[in-house]
N, C-alpha and C positions, 0 to 999 in steps of 0.2 A: 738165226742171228748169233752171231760170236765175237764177245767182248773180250779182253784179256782182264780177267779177275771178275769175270761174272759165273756164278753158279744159278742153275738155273733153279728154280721157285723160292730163289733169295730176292727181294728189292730191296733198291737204295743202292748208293754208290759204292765202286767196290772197294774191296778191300785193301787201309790204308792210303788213299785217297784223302783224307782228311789232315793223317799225319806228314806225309807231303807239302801239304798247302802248308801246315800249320810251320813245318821246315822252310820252305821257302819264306815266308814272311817273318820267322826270325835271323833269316838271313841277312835279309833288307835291314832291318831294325838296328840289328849290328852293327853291318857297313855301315851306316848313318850317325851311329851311336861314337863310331873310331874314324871319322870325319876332323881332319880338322878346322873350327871354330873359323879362322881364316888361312888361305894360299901362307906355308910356308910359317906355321903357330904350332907349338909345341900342344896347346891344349885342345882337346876333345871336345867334339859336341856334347856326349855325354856328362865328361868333367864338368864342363860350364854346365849342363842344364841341372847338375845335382846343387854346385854353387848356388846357381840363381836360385833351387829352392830351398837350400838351407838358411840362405839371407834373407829370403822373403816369408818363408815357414816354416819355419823347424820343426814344430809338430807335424806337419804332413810330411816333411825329411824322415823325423823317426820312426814315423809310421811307413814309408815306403821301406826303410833298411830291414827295419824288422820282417814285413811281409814279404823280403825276398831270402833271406835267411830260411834253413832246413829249419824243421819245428824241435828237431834234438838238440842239434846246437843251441837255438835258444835257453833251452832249458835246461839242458847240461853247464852252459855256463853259467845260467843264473845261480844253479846246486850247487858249484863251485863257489862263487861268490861267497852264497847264504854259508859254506863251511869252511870260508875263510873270514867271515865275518861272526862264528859261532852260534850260528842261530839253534834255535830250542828244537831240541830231538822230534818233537811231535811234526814241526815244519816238513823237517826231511822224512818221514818218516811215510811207507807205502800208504794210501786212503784207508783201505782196508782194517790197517795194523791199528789205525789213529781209531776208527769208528768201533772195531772192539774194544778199545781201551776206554770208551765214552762212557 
């Protein structure tokens, strides 16, 4: 028997297979996403559906932006903030650097 991407005393599906699938369906989610709202409307499904949940929830809003943001960025900007806001040296300062200093 000969599959394309099967090695043989490997099981399970082969290789990349999943990354695929997982492509094609943020394919779809896209197109869907850059839909517009009606024939011939400037705005987005997706636009509208982040609307509808900032008017309805804002905390689950800020929760969503947050969780699709890079985990650096977050926190890079926060550092920035906190050192244009002058925060206490110990704040910014490495864990490490802070628990010697205890």
């Amino acid at each position: 028997m000969s599959r394309k991407g099967f090695q043989p005393g490997h099981t399970g599906r082969p290789r990349g297979t999943r990354n695929k699938l997982a492509g094609r369906v943020f394919e779809d989610i896209f197109a869907h996403w850059c839909e517009p709202v009606a024939p011939g409307s400037n705005v987005r499904k997706g636009q509208e559906a982040l609307q509808d949940l900032y008017t309805k929830n804002s905390g689950e809003y800020l929760r969503l932006t947050v969780s699709v943001l890079p985990k650096e960025f977050v926190f890079e900007n926060a550092v920035a903030e906190l050192e244009a806001r002058a925060a206490p040296p110990t704040l910014l300062a490495s864990p490490a650097k802070v628990s010697n200093e205890s």
